[in-house]
C-alpha positions in Angstrom: -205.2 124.4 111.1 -201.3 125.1 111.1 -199.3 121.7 111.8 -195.5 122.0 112.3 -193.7 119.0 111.4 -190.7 118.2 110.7 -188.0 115.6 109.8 -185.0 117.7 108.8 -182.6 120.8 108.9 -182.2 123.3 111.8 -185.1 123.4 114.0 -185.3 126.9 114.5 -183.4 128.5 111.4 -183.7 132.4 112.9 -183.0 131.4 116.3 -184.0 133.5 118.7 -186.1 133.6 122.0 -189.2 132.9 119.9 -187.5 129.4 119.3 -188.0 128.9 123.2 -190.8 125.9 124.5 -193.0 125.9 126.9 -192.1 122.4 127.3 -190.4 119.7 125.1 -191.4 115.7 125.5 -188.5 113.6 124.8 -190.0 110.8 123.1 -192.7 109.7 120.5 -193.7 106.9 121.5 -197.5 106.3 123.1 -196.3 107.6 126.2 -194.5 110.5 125.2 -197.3 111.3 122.7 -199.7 110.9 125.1 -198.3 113.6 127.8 -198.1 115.9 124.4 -201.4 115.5 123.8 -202.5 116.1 127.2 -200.0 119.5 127.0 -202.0 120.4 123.8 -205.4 120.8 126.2 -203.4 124.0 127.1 -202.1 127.2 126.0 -198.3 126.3 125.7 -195.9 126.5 123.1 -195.3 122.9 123.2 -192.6 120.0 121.1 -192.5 116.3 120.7 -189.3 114.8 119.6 -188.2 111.8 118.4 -184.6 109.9 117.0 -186.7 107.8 114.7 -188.5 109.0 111.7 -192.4 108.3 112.6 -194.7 108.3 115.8 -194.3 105.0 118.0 -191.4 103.3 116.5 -189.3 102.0 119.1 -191.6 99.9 121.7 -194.7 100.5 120.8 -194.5 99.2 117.4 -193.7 95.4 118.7 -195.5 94.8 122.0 -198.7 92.5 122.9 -201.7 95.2 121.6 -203.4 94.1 124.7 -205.7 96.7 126.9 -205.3 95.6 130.0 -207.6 95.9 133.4 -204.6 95.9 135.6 -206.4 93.0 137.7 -202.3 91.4 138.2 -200.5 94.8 139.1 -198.9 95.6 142.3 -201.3 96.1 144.7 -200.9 100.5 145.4 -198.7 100.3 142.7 -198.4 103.6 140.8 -198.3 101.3 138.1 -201.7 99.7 139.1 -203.7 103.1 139.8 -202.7 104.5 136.4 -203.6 101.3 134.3 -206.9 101.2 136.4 -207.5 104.7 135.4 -205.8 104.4 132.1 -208.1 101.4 130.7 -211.4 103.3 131.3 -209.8 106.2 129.6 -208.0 105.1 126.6 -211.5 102.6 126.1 -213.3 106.3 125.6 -211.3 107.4 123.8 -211.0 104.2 121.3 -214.8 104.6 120.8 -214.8 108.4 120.3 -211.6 108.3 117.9 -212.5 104.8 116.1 -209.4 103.0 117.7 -210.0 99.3 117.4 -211.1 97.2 120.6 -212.2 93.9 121.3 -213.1 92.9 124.7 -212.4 89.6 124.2 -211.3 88.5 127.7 -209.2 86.2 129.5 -208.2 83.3 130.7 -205.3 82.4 132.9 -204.9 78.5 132.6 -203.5 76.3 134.8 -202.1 73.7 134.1 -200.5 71.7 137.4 -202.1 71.7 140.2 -199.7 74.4 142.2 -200.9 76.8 139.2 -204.7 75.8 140.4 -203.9 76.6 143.7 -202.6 79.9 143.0 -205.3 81.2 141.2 -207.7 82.4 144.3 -204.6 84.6 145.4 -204.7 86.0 141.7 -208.4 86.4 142.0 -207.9 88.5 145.5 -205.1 90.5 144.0 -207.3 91.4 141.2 -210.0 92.6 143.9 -207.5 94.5 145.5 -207.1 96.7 142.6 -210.2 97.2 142.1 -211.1 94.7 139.7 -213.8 92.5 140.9 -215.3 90.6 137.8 -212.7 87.9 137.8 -214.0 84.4 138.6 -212.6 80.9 138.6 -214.2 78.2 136.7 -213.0 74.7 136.2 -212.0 72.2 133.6 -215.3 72.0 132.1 -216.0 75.6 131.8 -213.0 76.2 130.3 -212.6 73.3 127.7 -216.2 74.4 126.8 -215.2 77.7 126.0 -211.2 77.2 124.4 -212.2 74.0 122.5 -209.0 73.4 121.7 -206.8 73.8 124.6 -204.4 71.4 124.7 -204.7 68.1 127.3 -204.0 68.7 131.3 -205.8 72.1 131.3 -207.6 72.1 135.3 -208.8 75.4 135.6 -208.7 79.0 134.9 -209.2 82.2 136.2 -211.8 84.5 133.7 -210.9 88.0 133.3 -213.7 89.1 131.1 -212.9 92.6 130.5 -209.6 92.2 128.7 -209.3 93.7 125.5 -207.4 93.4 122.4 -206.4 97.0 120.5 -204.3 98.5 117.9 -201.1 99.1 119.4 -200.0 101.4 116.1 -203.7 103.6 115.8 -203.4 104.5 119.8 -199.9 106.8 119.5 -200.5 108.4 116.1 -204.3 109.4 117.3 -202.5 111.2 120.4 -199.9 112.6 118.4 -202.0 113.6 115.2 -204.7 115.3 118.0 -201.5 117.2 119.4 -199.9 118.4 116.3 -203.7 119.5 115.0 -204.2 121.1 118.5 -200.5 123.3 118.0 -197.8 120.7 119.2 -194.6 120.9 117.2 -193.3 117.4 116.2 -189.8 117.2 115.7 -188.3 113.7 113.9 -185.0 112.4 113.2 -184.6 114.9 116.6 -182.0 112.8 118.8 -180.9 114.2 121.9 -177.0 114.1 122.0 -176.8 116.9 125.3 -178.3 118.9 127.8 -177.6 121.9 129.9 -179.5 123.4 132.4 -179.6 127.1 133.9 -182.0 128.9 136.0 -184.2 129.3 133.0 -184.6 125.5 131.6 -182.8 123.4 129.2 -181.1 123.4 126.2 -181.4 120.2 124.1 -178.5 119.8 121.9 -179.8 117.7 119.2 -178.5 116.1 116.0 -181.0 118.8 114.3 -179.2 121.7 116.3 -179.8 123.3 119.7 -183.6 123.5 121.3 -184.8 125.5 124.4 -187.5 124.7 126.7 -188.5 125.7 130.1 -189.8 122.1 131.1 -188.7 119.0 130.0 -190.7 115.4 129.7 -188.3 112.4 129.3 -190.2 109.6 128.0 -187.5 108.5 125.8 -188.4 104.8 126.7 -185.4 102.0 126.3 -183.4 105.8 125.8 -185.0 107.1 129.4 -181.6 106.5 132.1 -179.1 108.0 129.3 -181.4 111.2 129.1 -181.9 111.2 133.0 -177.7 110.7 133.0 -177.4 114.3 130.9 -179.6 116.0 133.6 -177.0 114.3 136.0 -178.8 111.5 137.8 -177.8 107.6 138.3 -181.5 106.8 139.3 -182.2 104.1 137.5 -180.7 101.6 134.5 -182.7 100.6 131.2 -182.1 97.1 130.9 -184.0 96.0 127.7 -185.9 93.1 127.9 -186.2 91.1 124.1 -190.0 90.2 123.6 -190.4 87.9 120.3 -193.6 86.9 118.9 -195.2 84.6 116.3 -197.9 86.2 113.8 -200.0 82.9 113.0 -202.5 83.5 110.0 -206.2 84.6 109.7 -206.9 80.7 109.6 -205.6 80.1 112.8 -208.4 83.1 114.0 -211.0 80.5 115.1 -208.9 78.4 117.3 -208.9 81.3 119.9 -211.8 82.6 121.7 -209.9 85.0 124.3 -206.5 85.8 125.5 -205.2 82.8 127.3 -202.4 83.6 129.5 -200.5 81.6 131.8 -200.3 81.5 136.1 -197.3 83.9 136.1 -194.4 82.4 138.1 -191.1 83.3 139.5 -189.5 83.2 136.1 -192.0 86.2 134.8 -195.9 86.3 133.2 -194.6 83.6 130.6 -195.8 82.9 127.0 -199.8 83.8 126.2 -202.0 82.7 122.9 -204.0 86.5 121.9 -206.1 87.4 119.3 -205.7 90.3 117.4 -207.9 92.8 115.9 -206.4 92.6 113.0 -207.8 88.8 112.5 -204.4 87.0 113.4 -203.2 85.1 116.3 -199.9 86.3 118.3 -198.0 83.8 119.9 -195.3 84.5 123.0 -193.0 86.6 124.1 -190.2 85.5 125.0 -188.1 87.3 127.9 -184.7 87.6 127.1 -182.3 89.9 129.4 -180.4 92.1 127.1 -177.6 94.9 126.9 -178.0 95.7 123.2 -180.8 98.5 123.1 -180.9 97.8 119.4 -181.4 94.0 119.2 -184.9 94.1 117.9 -184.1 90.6 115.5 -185.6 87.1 115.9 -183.5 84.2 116.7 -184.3 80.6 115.8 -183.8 79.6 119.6 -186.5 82.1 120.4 -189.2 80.9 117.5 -188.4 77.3 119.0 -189.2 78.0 122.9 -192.3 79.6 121.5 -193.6 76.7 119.3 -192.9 74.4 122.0 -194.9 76.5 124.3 -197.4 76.9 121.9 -197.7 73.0 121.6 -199.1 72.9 125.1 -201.4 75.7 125.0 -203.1 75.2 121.7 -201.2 72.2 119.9 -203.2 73.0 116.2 -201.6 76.2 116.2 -198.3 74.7 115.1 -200.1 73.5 111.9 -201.3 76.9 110.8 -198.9 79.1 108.6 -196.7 81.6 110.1 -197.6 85.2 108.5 -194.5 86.9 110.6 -192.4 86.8 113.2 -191.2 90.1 115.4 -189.4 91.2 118.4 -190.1 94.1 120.6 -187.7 95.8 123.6 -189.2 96.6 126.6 -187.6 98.9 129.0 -187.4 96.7 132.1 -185.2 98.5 135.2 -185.4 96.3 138.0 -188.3 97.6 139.7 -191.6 95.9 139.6 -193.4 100.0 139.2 -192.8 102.8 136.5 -190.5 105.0 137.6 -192.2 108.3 136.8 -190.1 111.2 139.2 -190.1 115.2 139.4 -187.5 117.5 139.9 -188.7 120.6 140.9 -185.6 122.1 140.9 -184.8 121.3 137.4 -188.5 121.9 136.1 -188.3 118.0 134.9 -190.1 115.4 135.1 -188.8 111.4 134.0 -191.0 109.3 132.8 -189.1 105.9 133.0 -189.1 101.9 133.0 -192.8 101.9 131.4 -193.2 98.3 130.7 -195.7 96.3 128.4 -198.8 97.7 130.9 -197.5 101.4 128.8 -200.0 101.4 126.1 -203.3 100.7 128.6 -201.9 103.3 131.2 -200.9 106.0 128.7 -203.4 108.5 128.7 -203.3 108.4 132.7 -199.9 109.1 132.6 -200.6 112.2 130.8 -202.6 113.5 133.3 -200.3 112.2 136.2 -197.2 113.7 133.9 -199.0 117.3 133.3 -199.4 116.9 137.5 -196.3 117.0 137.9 -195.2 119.3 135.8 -197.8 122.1 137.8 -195.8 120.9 140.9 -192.6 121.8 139.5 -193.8 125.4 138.3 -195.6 125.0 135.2 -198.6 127.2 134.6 -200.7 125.6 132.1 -203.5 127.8 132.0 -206.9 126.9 131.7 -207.9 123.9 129.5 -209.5 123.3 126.4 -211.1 120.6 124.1 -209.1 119.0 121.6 -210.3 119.1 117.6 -212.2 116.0 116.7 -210.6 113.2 115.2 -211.3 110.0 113.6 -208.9 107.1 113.1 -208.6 104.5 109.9 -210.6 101.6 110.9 -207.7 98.6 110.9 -210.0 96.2 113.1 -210.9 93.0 111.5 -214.4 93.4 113.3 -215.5 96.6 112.5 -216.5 97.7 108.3 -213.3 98.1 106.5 -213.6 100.7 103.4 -213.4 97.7 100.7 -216.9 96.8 102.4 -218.3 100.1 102.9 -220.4 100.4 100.0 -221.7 104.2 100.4 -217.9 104.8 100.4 -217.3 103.3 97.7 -219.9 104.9 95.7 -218.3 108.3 96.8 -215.2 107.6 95.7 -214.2 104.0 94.2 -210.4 104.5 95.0 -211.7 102.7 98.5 -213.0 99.6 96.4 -209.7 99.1 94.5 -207.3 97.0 96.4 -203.9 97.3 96.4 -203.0 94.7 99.1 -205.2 91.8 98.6 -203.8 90.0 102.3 -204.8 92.8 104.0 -208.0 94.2 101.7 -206.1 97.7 102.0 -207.6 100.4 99.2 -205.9 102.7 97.0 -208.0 105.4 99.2 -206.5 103.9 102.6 -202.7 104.4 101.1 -204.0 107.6 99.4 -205.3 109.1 102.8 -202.3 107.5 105.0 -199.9 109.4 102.6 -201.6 112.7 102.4 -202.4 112.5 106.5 -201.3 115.1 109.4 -198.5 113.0 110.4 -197.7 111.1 107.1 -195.6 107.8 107.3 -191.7 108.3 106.0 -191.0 104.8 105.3 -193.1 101.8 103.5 -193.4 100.5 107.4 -195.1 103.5 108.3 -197.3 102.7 106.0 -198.0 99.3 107.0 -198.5 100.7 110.7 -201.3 103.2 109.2 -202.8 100.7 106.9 -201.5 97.3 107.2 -200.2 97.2 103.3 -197.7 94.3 103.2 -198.7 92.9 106.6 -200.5 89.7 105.4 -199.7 86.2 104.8 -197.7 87.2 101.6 -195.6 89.8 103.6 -195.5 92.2 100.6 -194.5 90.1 97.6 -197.5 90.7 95.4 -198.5 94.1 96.1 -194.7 95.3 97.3 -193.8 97.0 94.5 -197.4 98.7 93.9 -197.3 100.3 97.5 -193.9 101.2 97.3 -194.6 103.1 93.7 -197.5 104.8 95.6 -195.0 106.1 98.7 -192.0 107.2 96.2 -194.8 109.1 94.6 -195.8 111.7 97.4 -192.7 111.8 98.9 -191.1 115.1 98.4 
């Protein structure tokens, strides 16, 4: 297996025509890696860059983890057919790859009785794409089954096949299957220009120039400034603050399923979600923004959350906060993703991808490597992908402190370094000697959850941080 990865210096030293792509994805996040890994089925010289240092760390590092059926979409949305298909796919591929999921389901709870009205027109939207299992049960029902919903509750409508996932597992399996298949990852790769000519692009980049013959931009909140160098005012990225509340492991039993709101004019509002991690998320918040970098929680924010929280499951508010974090989404304006060719330009944009991105992913491969056949690519036949298997991060499944066979075979799995988390010395061991190894000690916590837990990293801090500086080069 020959992997090419890398996070610095020229990207093609001799230069040449041999330094020419097939095609280039703009953008590591699980969008972007998911079109490379679809690219990686075929026999293309193929990259995958990135500004940032690791796989999935703008958006997809800080969203809801929630696998969605798509039963609230647009009805013959784009949007709606690709998280339809999307689910059933990336819920394959979780099992085959050992991606955490829960089907926990949901339960959108009203609470007035306009919000109990609305919910047979929710239940018929959900029919209309496609989604049929969705039923509406009353007061009874539902306190019986969220014990400790807060006062008022009416009614809900059940969404059983909702799922909780690992939102930082999903884009390194795509990208580490990519990069195994062939895919050259490029990091620390921002794109400061573009040109075009009758033969593709070349990417001026702050690690030198790159050619391609096709060109993916699923740069995310970054999409519209990309589409701007190819010379298009389609759309603007507008990015839309989400900030959450981590409640501790304690606060696990209080919630059964994901309990979501009536969506109303002001947007889907603030939901209560498991995790598979064993925590409880609390929010987002929806906050209309022009700073593409304003990723920090504000004590406004954590207020409107706990207040909302009150009403939806008031003992929440006396568990312990583990953490508190705020993710970006790339809102435009239009209620649909705004995934376009350009024949003429042999491009494809892959914009305004909202919180629905990580369910829909790996159909937007498939729709992106579509679209790049229309616009003159000639994949070739395909081919399978290596095998992989993930680290298993979910709460539910056997962690390696608990698997005793492992342990037996090597007991660097049964020596703990994070005691929140129960992350081994073999976890960190593996995470840092991995196909796409972290850069950073939050790269690590993405592939292992060291210093995610209800001490945040203040007893086993400096132990995992001793471990990165030691295999860094």
């Amino acid at each position: 297996m020959t992997v090419t990865l890398t996070t610095a210096g020229p990207l093609h030293p001799d230069g040449g025509a041999e330094g020419t792509y097939d095609v280039t994805v703009v953008g590591a996040g699980v969008v972007g890696a998911a079109v490379a890994r679809e690219l990686a089925r075929h026999r293309l010289r193929t990259a995958l860059i990135d500004a940032a240092d690791d796989i999935g760390d703008g958006t997809s590092k800080a969203n809801t983890a929630i696998l969605h059926t798509g039963f609230d979409a647009v009805p013959g949305s784009l949007e709606a057919r690709l998280v339809r298909e999307g689910r059933d796919l990336l819920a394959a591929y979780a099992t085959e790859t050992g991606i955490p999921v829960e089907r926990v389901g949901a339960l959108l709870v009203a609470w007035d009785e306009d919000q109990l009205a609305a919910l047979p027109g929710l239940r018929d939207k959900a029919a209309r794409n496609g989604y049929h299992a969705s039923r509406i049960i009353d007061a009874e029902e539902l306190r019986a089954r969220e014990p400790h919903l807060g006062p008022g509750a009416l009614g809900a409508l059940d969404v059983p096949d909702e799922s909780i996932i690992c939102p930082w597992t999903t884009p390194l399996a795509f990208a580490t299957q990519a990069v195994r298949a062939g895919v050259h990852l490029h990091l620390n790769c921002r794109v400061l220009d573009i040109t075009t000519d009758a033969g593709g692009h070349t990417l001026t980049t702050s690690r030198g120039p790159l050619r391609t013959r096709f060109l993916v931009n699923a740069a995310g909140l970054h999409a519209d400034e990309v589409d701007r160098l190819l010379g298009h005012d389609v759309f603007t990225v507008t990015p839309r603050r989400g900030q959450l509340v981590v409640l501790d492991k304690l606060a696990r039993p209080l919630v059964s399923h994901i309990l979501l709101p009536v969506p109303g004019p002001a947007g889907k509002g603030v939901l209560v979600a498991p995790t598979v991690f064993g925590n409880v998320l609390l929010g987002p918040t929806a906050e209309e923004l022009d700073d593409k970098t304003a990723t920090g929680s504000t004590a406004d924010g954590i207020r409107f959350l706990r207040e909302k929280g009150r009403r939806i499951v008031p003992a929440l508010l006396d568990e312990e906060v583990t953490a508190v974090y705020a993710g970006l989404r790339a809102a435009t304006g239009q209620e649909d993703y705004r995934i376009q060719e350009y024949p003429g330009l042999r491009y494809v944009a892959v914009g305004g991808i909202r919180s629905t991105g990580l369910t829909a992913s790996m159909a937007i491969g498939r729709h992106v490597m579509e679209l790049l056949t229309a616009v003159g690519l000639d994949p070739g036949e395909p081919h399978d992908l290596p095998p992989l298997t993930m680290p298993g991060l979910g709460e539910a499944f056997t962690r390696p402190y608990r698997d005793a066979a492992l342990i037996a075979g090597d007991p660097a799995y049964g020596t703990l370094v994070c005691h929140c988390e129960q992350v081994s010395l073999g976890e960190i061991r593996d995470a840092l000697a991995s196909t796409i190894p972290p850069h950073s000690p939050d790269g690590l916590r993405r592939r292992t959850r060291a210093r995610g837990g209800r001490c945040q990293g203040f007893y086993c801090g400096a132990a995992v941080r001793a471990l990165f500086e030691e295999e860094r080069p």
